[in-house]
Phi, psi and omega in degrees: 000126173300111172251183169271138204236173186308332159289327165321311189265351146292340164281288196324326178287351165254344160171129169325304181300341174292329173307326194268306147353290177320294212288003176211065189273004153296343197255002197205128197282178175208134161306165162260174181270123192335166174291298191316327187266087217172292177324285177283008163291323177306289202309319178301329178291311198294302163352268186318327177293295207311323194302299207324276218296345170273329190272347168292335188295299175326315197243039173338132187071335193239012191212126192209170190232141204255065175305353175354157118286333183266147166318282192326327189252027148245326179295322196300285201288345144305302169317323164288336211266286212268002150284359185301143168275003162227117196193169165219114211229158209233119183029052157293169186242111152255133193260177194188072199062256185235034207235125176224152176222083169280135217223135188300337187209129165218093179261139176239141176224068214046271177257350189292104204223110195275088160274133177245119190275168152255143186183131168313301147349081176300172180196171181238140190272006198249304188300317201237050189288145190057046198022049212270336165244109180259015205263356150318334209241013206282351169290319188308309172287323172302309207310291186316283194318308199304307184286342163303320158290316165301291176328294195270006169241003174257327155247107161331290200288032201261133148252116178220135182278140179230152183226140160283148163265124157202146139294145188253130183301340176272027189231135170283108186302140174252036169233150187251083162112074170291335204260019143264351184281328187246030174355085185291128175227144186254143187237151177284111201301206207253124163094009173086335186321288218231193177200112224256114170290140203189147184220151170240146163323120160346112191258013178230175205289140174247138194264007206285092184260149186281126180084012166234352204281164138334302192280121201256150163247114183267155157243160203223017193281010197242339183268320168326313200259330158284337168274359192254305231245002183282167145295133184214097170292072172246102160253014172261004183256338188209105203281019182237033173260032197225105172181185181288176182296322175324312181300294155345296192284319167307301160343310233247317162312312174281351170281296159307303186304288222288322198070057168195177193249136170266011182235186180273155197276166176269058216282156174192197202287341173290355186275017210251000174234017180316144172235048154257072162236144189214096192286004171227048156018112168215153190328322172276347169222082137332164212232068176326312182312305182288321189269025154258337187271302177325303154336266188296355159237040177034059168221164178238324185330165188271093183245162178228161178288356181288310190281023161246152157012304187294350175270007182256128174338103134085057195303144192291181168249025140191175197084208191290305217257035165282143178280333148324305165284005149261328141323288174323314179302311171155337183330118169286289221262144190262344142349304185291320162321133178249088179296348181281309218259301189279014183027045171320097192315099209278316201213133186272165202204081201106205167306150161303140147271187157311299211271333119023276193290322188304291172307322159331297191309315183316298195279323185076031207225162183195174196300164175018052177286127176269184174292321179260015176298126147294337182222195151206151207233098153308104177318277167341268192303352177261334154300306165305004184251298179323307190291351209248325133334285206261047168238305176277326190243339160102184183273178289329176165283155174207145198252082202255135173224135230228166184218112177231148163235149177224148168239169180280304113344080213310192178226353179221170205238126206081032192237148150299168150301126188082351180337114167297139153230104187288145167201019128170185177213159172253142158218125151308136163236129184250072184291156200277013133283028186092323193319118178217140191231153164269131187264351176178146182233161159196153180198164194160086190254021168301192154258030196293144197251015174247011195296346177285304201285323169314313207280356185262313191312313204277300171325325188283355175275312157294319168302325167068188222230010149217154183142184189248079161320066178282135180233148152293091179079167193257029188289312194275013153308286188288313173316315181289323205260339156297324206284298175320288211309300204293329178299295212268003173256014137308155200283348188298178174276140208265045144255339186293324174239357170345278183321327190267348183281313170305294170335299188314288165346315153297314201267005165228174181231149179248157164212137175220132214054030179059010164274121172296147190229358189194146180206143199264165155309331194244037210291119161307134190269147189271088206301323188321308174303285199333307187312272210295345173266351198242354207196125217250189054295063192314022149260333139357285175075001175094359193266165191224035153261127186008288201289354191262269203315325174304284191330299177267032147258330194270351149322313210238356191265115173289325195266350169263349166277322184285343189251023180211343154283357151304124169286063184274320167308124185078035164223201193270355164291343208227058175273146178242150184270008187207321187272138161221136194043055198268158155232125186267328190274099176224128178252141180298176210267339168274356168106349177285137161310128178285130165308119153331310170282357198272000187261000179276129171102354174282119194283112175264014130180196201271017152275352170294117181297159183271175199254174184268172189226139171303164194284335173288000198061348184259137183309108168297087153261169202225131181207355166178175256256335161329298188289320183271008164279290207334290181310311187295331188283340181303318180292357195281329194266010176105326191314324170253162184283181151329326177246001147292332225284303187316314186320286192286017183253320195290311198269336176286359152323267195319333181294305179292310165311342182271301169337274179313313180289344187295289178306340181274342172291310192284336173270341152282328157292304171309338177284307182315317211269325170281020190015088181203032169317126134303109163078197192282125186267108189284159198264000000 
């Protein structure tokens, strides 16, 4: 029998309509979920074995996991379980009408009853003790309300306390490679569908104790109980949702289970994360998104979410140019925006602004458009930004990009929950006769517990001690300025680290309280900004991220097509440290550029390292920054051999490296189109 069960009602609860969608996933496609977010359900899993393995220590003899592969004999044995008058079960299932709750920790002590959600998600206990500010945490708290209701309405006579598990960022671990203690093994689910994660509890001594751990238990029953007795209103997502949680919760149940709706869909500013979205739709796998917006706007035409509202660049958080509020006006279609109306900045007067940008996107016309301009580029202002670079810090240029990870589950013993692990970089070098070499990699997938202090002694060698420093986005910004925090709350004496606390120092800016309070000598310039102040693309769409940006520069670049449709890359002209005689500029068959990264791992001819492969034989590519947090905490916990590990070390080389070479392309296409390339760009 189907019920709704606690992930159900939390997608319903972000929009209804998503539940009829759910409830027919051979008929309707779903994304899959991202490496990053992939990453962290491992980390949630490994938690969770830590709770198992702690609360086994506690209830020694009284506490087991209700493993059923079928609902029905997991509602049975949990129903059998819980006549004990003491006992503690691990993902027992309890029903209720058409309400199912499977709870991560449930200890009974006669009538006395702890449910405890477990969750990945760190907080801090000295800024935020007892959640007394829940609103980081208000899914977390449904999750809890939602089993709390199923629970206390299926056995009444229950007195019960509900807790949140979570680690806490002011606490340390006190085990040394805990995430070998907590493997992840995937195993395939019953008919193949899908593929089901699992950590089993620790079968060796854990130093880890309940109420000395990292991993904290709160009571939360005072947030719980404000979420049970609120009112809960989403009427731009479903207009017959507006009533207390029960009510809530019947509605939404009754929406899945029958699978129809009695309203018209509710499309709004929420559809910009539907993850029923299929930009090319077809009968056998449908598109939820397209049959809601198509539903509700009496339309059949071919559309992608970029060309409605929900595609536009960077919508405020409050005024006319809310996304909400462009709704409510009547606005669909991003045609349809009236920039004049919308009170659009018409000529930029200096860096582009939002509203720049916006209006380019709307309109697709920009200040001194010729007939064949493809983009728009402040030349002027992207030279004056160079020289000004290369005034204070000088030749060469250096392309620097960093690969990091953090888990919920430290990896080292004295590490917080999430502690960063810089565990590499790639760097580009641009001299100043045009000449560009990848001037250096790190990489370091060991469990070595110095992998932060290695990976900086070595970037400060490599940077040598004068150039100009780009970075992308402010990550390896925010990365270096974690790495300084985790130096200076070392136990060493700060001359041990003193020389590497400067280096950091040179190279970043701090701000606090949105104040700058620090600018380094060597401070990396954010090439990404340069991207949003001096240079538009409409295939863009306004976004300036790397992999969007690469393409439709290199579309549009005459001098990067002609010199990257060369097998130049990887010889003694180009040198690379992972590629040889590569080509990167390839067009696909109708004649379009191939996206670059979709070319990592492809071999273009037999000086091409092969590519690695999983033990399953399928091919390891690494294509973007997710997938490579992922791989390293996996390698952190033992699961793979040796000779995967070279495998997956061989392709984020290459990955991280394209990443850097990425940036030296958009910048030689821009010295080209302000034509102030440096010295002769050797062939």
């Amino acid at each position: 029998m189907p019920y709704l069960s606690k992930s159900n009602f939390q997608l319903g609860y972000t929009c209804p309509q998503k539940l009829l969608y759910q409830a027919q996933p051979s008929l309707y496609f779903r994304q899959k979920i991202d490496d990053a977010v992939e990453s962290s359900i491992y980390g949630g899993h490994q938690i969770g074995a830590l709770a198992q393995t702690m609360f086994l220590e506690l209830d020694d003899g009284a506490a087991f996991e209700i493993d059923d592969h079928n609902q029905s004999a997991q509602i049975a044995s949990t129903q059998a379980a819980l006549e004990a008058e003491n006992v503690t079960l691990f993902e027992p299932t309890i029903v209720f009408g058409k309400c199912l709750a499977r709870i991560d920790v449930l200890r009974k002590r006669g009538q006395r009853i702890e449910l405890i959600e477990v969750k990945s998600k760190s907080f801090d206990s000295i800024e935020n003790p007892g959640l007394q500010n829940p609103k980081d945490h208000e899914k977390y708290l449904r999750d809890l309300a939602f089993q709390y209701w199923v629970v206390s309405h299926a056995y009444p006579d229950w007195d019960i306390d509900c807790f949140l598990m979570m680690p806490d960022k002011t606490r340390h671990a006190k085990q040394d490679f805990l995430h070998q203690c907590f493997p992840v093994q995937e195993r395939q689910c019953r008919g193949g569908d899908r593929t089901e994660i699992h950590v089993r509890p620790a079968e060796k001594a854990i130093h880890e104790k309940l109420g000395e751990s990292f991993l904290t238990q709160v009571n939360v029953n005072e947030h719980v109980q404000e979420v049970l007795d609120s009112e809960h209103s989403i009427p731009e997502k479903h207009p017959s949702l507006i009533g207390s949680f029960g009510e809530t919760i019947d509605a939404l149940a009754g929406i899945y289970l029958n699978a129809s709706a009695a309203h018209e869909p509710p499309i709004g500013s929420h559809c910009r994360e539907c993850e029923f979205y299929l930009e090319d739709p077809a009968d056998a796998s449908k598109s939820g998104f397209h049959q809601c917006w198509k539903q509700a706007l009496k339309t059949e035409g071919q559309f992608k979410r970029s060309d409605t509202i929900l595609g536009l660049y960077s919508p405020a958080s409050s005024g006319k140019m809310n996304m909400r509020n462009l709704f409510n006006a009547g606005y669909r279609w991003l045609n349809q925006l009236d920039p004049i109306e919308l009170g659009l900045d018409s000529e930029p007067s200096g860096p582009l602004t939002i509203k720049n940008r916006q209006r380019m996107q709307i309109t697709g016309h920009w200040p001194g458009q010729a007939k064949d301009d493809q983009y728009y580029f402040d030349r002027d202002g992207f030279i004056a930004a160079l020289d000004e670079a290369l005034a204070t810090t000088g030749w060469p240029l250096y392309f620097l990009d960093f690969e990091a990870a953090s888990s919920p589950l430290p990896l080292r013993a004295g590490q917080k929950p999430n502690a960063i692990h810089v565990f590499q970089y790639s760097i580009h070098a641009m001299e100043q006769d045009g000449t560009v070499t990848h001037h250096s990699e790190y990489i370091d997938l060991s469990n070595d517990s110095e992998v932060n202090v290695k990976m900086l002694r070595q970037l400060k060698e490599d940077l040598g001690q004068q150039g100009t420093i780009f970075r992308w986005h402010h990550y390896e910004n925010n990365r270096l300025n974690e790495l300084r925090a985790q130096l200076l709350e070392a136990s060493e004496p700060h001359h041990v680290y003193g020389e590497l606390i400067e280096f950091v120092e040179s190279l970043t800016q701090r701000k606090e309280n949105k104040k700058l309070v620090h600018s380094g000598d060597r401070n990396m310039i954010d090439q990404a900004e340069w991207a949003s102040q001096f240079y538009f693309h409409p295939a863009t769409q306004g976004s300036s991220s790397i992999k969007v940006l690469l393409p439709a520069v290199m579309s549009s670049s005459a001098f990067l097509k002609n010199r990257y449709s060369q097998r130049i890359y990887g010889t003694d002209a180009f040198r690379s440290h992972n590629f040889a005689n590569h080509v990167w500029w390839v067009s696909s068959e109708d004649g379009d550029l191939i996206n670059p990264y979709q070319l990592l791992g492809a071999n273009q001819n037999e000086d091409i390292k092969a590519q690695p492969t999983a033990d399953d034989g399928a091919v390891v590519t690494i294509s973007e920054g997710g997938a490579a947090m992922s791989h390293y905490v996996q390698c952190q916990s033992g699961r793979f051999d040796s000779g995967y590990v070279r495998d997956v070390e061989d392709s984020l080389l290459k990955y991280c490296e394209l990443d850097t070479l990425a940036m030296v392309m958009i910048m030689q296409a821009w010295m080209s189109d302000a034509k102030c390339l440096p010295g002769e760009i050797k062939k």
